[in-house]
Every structure is written in structure tokens, then in C-alpha cells.
C-alpha positions as CSV (number, residue, x, y, z in Angstrom):
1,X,30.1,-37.9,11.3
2,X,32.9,-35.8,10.3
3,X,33.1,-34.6,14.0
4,X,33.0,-37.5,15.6
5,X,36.1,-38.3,13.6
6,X,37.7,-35.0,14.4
7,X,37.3,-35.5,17.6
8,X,38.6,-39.2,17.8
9,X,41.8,-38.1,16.0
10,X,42.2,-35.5,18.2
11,X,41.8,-37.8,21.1
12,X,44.0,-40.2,19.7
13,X,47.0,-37.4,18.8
14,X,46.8,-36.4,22.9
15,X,46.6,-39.8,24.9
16,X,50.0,-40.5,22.4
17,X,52.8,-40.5,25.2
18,X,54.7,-38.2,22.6
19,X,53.4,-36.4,19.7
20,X,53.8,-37.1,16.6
21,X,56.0,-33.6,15.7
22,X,58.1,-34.3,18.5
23,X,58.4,-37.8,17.9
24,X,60.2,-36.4,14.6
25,X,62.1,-34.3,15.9
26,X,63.6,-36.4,18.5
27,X,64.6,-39.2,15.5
28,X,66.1,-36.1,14.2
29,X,68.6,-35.2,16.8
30,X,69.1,-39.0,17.9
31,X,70.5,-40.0,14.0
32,X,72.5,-37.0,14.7
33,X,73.9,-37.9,17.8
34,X,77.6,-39.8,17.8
35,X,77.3,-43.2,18.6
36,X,79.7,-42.9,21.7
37,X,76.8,-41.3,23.5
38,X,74.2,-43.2,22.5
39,X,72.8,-45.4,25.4
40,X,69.9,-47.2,26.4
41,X,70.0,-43.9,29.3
42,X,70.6,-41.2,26.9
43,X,68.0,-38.8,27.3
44,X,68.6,-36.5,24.7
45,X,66.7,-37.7,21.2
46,X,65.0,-40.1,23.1
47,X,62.8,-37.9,25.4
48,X,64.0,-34.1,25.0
49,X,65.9,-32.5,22.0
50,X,67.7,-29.8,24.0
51,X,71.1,-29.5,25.0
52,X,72.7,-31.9,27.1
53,X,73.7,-29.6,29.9
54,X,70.3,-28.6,30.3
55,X,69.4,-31.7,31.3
56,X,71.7,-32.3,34.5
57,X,74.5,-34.4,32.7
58,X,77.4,-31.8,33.2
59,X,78.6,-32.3,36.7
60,X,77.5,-29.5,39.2
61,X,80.5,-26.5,38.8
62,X,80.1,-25.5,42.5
């Protein structure tokens, strides 16, 4: 029995759209954010926790 529930709560942790760890640490750095830059499009501490400019916002320098 014990797993059968190992396995269904390991099924259950990777169908999750985003896991529970980085579900944390996305709250993290989106309480963190100012609240200028937060928007319903705002990637960052929504769906990534890296740096901005990582994640094409910064126009292109060419």
C-alpha cells in the first residue's frame, strides 16, 4: 500500500503545471517585485524567477 501511495504522490507532484518548490519561489520574488512592474504580463515571479533581461524585456542593443 505504501507504494501505491508513493507512487500517486509522485504522479500527482509531476502532472502539477509548476512544482511545488518553484511555486515558492516564484511568490518569493513576485512579493519582492515593485508594484510598478507588476502586470497581468509580467513574467518574472509569475513563470520564471531569473532576471528580467534574460527574458527578452530589455530592447535588442544592436
Amino acid at each position: 500500500m505504501r507504494t501505491i501511495a508513493a507512487l500517486l504522490g509522485h504522479l500527482e507532484l509531476v502532472t502539477r503545471p509548476v512544482h511545488p518548490e518553484s511555486r515558492e519561489a516564484l511568490d518569493r520574488r513576485w512579493s519582492g517585485l515593485p508594484e510598478r512592474v507588476k502586470t497581468p504580463a509580467q513574467l518574472l515571479g509569475r513563470a520564471a524567477v531569473g532576471c528580467e533581461g534574460t527574458h527578452g524585456v530589455f530592447p535588442n542593443a544592436t
